[in-house]
ROVEXDO-752893 format. One record per atom (N, C-alpha, C): x, y, z. Coordinates in steps of 0.05 Angstrom, whole numbers, padded with zeros to 5 digits, always signed. Layout:
BEGIN
XYZ/...
REM end
This chain:
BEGIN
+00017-00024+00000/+00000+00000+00000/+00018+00025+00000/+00010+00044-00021/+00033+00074-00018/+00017+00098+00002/+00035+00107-00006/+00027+00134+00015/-00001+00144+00013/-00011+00146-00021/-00030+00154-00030/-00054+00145-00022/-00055+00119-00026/-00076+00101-00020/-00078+00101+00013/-00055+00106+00031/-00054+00105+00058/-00072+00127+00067/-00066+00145+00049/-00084+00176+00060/-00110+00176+00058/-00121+00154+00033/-00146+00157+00032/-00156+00132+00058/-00147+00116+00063/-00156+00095+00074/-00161+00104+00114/-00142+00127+00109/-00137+00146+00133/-00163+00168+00138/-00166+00185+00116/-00192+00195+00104/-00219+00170+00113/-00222+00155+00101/-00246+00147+00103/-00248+00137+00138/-00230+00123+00150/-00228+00121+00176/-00236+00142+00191/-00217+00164+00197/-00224+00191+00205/-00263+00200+00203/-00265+00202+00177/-00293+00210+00169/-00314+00192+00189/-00314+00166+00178/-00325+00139+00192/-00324+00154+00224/-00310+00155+00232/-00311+00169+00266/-00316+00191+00274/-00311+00211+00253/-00323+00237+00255/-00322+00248+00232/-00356+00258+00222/-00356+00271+00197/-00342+00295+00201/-00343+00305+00212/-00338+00341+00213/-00309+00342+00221/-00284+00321+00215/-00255+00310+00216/-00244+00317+00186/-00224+00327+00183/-00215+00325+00153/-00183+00322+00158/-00169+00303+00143/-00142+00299+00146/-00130+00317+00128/-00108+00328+00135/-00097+00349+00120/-00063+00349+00125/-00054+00360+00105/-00022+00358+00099/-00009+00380+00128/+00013+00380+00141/+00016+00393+00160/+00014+00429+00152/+00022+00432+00124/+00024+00454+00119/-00004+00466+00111/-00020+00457+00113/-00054+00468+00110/-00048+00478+00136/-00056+00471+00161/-00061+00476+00189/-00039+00493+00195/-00008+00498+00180/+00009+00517+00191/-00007+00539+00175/-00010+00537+00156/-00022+00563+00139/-00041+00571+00154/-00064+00555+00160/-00089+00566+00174/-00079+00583+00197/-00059+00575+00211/-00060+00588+00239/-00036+00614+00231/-00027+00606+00224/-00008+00636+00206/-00030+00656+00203/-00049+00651+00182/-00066+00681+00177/-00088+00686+00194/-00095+00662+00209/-00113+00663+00231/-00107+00690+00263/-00082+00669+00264/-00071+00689+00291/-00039+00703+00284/-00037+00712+00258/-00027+00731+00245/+00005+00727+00258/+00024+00699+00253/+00049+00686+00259/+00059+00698+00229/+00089+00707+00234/+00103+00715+00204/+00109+00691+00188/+00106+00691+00169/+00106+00670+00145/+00131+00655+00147/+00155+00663+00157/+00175+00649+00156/+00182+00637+00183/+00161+00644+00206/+00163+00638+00236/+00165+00606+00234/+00188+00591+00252/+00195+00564+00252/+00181+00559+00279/+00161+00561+00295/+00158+00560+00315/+00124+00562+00316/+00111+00548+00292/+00074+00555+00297/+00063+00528+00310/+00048+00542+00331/+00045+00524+00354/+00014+00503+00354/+00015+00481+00362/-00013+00466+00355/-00016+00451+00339/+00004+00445+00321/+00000+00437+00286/-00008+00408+00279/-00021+00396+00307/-00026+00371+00304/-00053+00365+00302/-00068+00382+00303/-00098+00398+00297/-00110+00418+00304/-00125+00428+00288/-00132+00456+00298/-00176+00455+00290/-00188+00465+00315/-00219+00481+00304/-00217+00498+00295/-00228+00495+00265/-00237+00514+00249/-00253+00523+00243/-00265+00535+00243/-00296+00555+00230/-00297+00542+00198/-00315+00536+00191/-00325+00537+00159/-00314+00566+00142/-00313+00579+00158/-00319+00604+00127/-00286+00603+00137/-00270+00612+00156/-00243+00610+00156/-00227+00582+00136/-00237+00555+00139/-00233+00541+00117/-00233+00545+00094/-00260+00556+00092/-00263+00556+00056/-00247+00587+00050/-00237+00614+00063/-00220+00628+00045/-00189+00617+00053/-00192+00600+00073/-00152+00597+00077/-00140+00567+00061/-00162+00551+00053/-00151+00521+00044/-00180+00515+00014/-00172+00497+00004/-00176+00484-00027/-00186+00466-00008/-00221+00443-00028/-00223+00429-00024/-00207+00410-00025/-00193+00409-00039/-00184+00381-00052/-00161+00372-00031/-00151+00396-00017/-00135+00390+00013/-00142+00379+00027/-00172+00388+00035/-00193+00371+00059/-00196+00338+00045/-00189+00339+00025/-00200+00304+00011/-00228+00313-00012/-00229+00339-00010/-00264+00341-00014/-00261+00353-00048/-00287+00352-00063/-00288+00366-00094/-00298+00394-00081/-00313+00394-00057/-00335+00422-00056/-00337+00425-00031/-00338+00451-00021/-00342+00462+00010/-00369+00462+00014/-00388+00453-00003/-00422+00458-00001/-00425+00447+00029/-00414+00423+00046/-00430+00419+00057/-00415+00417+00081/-00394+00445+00094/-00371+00436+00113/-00390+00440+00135/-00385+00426+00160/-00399+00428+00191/-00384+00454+00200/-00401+00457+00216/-00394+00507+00227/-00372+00499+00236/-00362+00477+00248/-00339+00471+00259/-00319+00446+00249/-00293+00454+00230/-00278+00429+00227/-00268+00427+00242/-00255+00402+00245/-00231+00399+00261/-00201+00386+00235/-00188+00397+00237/-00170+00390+00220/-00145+00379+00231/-00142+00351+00217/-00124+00335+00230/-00094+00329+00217/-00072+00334+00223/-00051+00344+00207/-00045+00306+00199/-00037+00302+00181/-00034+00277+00180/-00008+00262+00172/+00001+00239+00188/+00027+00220+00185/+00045+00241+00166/+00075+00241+00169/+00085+00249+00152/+00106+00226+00140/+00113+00239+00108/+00119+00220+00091/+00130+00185+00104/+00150+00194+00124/+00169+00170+00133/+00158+00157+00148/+00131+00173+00164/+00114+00150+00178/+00092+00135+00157/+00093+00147+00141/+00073+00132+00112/+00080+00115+00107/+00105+00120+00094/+00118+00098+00084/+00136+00070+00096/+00130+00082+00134/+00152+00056+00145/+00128+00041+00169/+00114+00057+00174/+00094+00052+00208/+00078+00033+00188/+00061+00005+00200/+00041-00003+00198/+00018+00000+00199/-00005+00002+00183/-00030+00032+00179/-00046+00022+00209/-00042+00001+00224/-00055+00004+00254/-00042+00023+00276/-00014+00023+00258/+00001+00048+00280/-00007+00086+00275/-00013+00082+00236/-00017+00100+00229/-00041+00116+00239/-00071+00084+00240/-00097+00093+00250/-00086+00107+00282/-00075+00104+00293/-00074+00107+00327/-00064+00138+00324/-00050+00142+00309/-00035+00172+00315/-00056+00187+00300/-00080+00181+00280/-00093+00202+00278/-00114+00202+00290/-00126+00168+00308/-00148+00170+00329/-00135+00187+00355/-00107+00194+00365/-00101+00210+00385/-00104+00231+00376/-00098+00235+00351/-00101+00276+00347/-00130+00285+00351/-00146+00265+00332/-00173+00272+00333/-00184+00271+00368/-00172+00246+00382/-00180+00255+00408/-00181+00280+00427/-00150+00299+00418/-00144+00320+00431/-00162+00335+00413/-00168+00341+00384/-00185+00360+00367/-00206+00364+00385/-00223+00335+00387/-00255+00336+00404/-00258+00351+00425/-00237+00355+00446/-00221+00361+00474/-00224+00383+00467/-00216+00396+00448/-00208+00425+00439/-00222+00439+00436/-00250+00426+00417/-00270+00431+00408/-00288+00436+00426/-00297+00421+00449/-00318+00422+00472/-00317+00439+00496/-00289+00447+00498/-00277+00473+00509/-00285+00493+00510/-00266+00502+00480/-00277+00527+00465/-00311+00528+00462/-00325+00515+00452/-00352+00516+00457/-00366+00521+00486/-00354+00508+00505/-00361+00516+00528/-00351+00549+00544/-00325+00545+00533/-00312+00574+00539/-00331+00602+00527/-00341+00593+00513/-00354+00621+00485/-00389+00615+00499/-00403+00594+00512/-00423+00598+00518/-00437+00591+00550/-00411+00576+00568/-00424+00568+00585/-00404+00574+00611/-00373+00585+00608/-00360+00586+00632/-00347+00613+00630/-00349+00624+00660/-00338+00652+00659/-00315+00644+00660/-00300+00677+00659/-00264+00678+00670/-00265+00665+00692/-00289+00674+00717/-00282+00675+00750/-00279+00638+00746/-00302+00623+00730/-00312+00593+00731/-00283+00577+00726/-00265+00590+00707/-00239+00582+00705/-00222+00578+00726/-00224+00604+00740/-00203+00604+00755/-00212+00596+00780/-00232+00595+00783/-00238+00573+00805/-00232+00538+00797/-00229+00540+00772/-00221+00499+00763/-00182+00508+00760/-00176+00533+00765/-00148+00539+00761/-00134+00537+00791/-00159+00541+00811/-00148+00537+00845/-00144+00509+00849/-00164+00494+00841/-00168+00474+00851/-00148+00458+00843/-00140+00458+00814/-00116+00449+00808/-00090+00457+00834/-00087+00471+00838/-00064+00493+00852/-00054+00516+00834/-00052+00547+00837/-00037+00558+00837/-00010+00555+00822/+00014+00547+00837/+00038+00543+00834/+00030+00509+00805/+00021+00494+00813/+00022+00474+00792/+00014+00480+00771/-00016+00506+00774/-00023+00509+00735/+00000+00528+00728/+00015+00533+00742/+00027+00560+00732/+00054+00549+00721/+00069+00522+00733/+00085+00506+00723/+00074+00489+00695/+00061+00486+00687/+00045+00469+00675/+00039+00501+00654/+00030+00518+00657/+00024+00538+00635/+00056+00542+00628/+00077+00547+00640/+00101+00546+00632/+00116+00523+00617/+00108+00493+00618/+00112+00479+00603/+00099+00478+00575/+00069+00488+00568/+00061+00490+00546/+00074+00513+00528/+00078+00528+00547/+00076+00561+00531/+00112+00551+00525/+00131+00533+00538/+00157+00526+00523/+00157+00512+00503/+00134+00493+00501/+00138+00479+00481/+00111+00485+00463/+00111+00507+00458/+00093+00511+00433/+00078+00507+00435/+00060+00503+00449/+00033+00489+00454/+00007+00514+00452/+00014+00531+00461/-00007+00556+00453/-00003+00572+00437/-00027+00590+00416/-00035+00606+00401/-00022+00636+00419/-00032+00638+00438/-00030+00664+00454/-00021+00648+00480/+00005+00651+00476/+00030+00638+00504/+00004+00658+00530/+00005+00676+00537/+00006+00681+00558/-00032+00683+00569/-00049+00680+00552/-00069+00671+00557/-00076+00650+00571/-00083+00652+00590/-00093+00631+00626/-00112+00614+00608/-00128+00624+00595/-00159+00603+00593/-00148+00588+00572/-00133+00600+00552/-00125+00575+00522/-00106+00550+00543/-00086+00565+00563/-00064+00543+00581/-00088+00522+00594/-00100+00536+00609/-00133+00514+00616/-00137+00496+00604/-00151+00509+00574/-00156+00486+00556/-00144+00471+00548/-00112+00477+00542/-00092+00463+00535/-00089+00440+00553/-00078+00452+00577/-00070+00426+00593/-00095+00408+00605/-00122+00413+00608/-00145+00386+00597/-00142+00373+00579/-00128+00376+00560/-00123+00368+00533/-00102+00344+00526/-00081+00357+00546/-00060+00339+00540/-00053+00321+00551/-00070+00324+00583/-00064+00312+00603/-00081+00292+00588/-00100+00292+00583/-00120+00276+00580/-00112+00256+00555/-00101+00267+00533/-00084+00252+00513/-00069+00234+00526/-00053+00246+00539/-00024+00241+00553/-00036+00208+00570/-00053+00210+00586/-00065+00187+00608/-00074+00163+00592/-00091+00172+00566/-00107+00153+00559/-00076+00138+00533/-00057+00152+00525/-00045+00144+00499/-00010+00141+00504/-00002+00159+00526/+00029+00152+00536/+00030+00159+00561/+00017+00145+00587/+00024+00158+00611/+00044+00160+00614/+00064+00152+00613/+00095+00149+00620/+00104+00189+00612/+00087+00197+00598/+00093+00235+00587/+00083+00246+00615/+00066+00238+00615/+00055+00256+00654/+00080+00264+00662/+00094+00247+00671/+00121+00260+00687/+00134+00271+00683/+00135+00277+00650/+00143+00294+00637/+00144+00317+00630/+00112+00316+00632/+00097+00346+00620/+00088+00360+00649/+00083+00340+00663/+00065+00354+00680/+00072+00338+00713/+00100+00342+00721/+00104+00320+00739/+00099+00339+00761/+00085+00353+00772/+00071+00372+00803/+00046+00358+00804/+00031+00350+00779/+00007+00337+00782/+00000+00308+00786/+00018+00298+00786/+00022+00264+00793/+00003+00251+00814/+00012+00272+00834/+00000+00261+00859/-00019+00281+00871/-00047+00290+00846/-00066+00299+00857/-00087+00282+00844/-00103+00262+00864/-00124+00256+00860/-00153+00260+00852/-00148+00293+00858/-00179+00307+00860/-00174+00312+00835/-00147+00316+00821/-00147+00323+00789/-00166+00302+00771/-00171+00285+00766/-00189+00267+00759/-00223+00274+00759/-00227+00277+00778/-00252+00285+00789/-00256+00316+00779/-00237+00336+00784/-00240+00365+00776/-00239+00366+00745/-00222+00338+00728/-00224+00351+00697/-00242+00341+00690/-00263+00320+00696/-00288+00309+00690/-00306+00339+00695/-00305+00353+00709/-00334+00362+00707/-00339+00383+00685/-00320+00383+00669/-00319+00393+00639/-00318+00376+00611/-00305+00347+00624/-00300+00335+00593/-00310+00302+00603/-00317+00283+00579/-00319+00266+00600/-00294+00245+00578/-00271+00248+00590/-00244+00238+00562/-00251+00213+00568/-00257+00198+00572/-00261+00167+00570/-00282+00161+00556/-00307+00171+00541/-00327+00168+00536/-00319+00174+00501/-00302+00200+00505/-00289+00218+00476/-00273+00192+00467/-00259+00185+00486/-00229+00168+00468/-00251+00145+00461/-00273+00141+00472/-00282+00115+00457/-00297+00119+00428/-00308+00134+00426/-00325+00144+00408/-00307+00153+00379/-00283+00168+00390/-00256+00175+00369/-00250+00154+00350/-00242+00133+00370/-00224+00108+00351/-00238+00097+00329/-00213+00097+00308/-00217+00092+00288/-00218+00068+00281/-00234+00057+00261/-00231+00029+00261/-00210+00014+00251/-00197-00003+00261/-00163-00020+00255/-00150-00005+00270/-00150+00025+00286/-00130+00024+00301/-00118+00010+00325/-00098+00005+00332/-00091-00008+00354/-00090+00007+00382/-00102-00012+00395/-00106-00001+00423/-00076+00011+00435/-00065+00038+00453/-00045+00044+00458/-00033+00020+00480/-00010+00018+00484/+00008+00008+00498/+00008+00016+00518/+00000+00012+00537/+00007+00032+00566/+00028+00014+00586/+00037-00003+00578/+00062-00012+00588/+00079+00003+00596/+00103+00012+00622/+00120+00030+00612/+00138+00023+00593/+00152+00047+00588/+00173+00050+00567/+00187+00030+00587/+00199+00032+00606/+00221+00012+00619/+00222-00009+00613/+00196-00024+00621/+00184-00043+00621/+00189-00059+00599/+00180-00037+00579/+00182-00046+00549/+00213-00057+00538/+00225-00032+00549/+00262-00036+00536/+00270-00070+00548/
REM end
């Protein structure tokens, strides 16, 4: 099977799990967020690029159907989610059950992303944040907003509510697809229990990661890495 045929077989999977999902080359999604949140064209450093929510009408003036997989924008959902997809060397060397897994995890964090921002724009104040920003701790979101905002992870580094959304996001990736990254990304939060209980009353990620997976992908490994070597 080539790359070509991989993309579509990736496409129809994706779709199959979520219509309103479109797989896309990494450089669609750098472009989108370039003219979106106005990054200089030659900036080596655009952050997110592993999917991004899009608006319909932002789609149809920043990207070509034929990018999305599609002949015609007639019938995009108000909300894409655009999924940057495998690049060449994982096309051509990963096994397409490894391939399905890395775009059922993106699409997992997309959904994450998506239910947020929707909630952020109609159902939670600033104060509602920063009361899920106490509970976390203080000193831990603020270590944890400093690990995203180093590694690229936000649109607007110094924005509290995108770091919010973010780290629901990753953590939640992170638990269900490589715990062994927790200690990595986020090792102040290890040993808070109530964290579990406090990111549920916004998302319910166990219910998302089931509904995501794509069909043939392979269930993640949660073995440790140690373990594994």
């Amino acid at each position: 099977m080539n790359g070509i045929s991989r993309i579509e077989e990736l496409r129809r999977a994706l779709s199959h799990a979520d219509a309103s999902a479109y797989l896309v080359e990494g450089r669609v999604i750098r472009r989108v967020i370039r003219e979106q949140f106005g990054f200089a064209k030659l900036s080596g450093a655009i952050p997110h690029t592993e999917s991004q929510v899009v608006a319909a009408i932002d789609v149809r003036h920043l990207a070509h159907p034929d990018e999305l997989g599609l002949t015609t924008f007639s019938d995009l959902p108000e909300k894409c989610l655009l999924i940057s997809q495998p690049d060449e060397g994982e096309l051509e060397q990963w096994p397409l059950q490894e391939l399905l897994q890395q775009v059922w995890r993106r699409l997992f964090h997309a959904q994450i992303d998506r239910e947020l921002i929707l909630k952020c724009q109609l159902k939670l104040k600033r104060s509602d944040i920063q009361e899920r920003i106490a509970g976390i701790g203080q000193v831990e979101f603020d270590e944890a907003h400093f690990v995203l905002r180093s590694e690229h992870r936000l649109i607007d580094p110094d924005s509290r509510i995108e770091a919010w959304r973010e780290l629901i996001a990753l953590y939640c990736e992170l638990r269900l697809f490589e715990p062994d990254l927790l200690a990595v990304w986020f090792p102040s939060l290890l040993n808070q229990p109530q964290l579990q209980a406090l990111l549920s009353r916004d998302i319910d990620a166990d219910e998302i990661f089931k509904r995501t997976k794509l069909y043939g992908a392979t269930r993640p490994d949660l073995t440790p890495h140690v373990a594994r070597d």
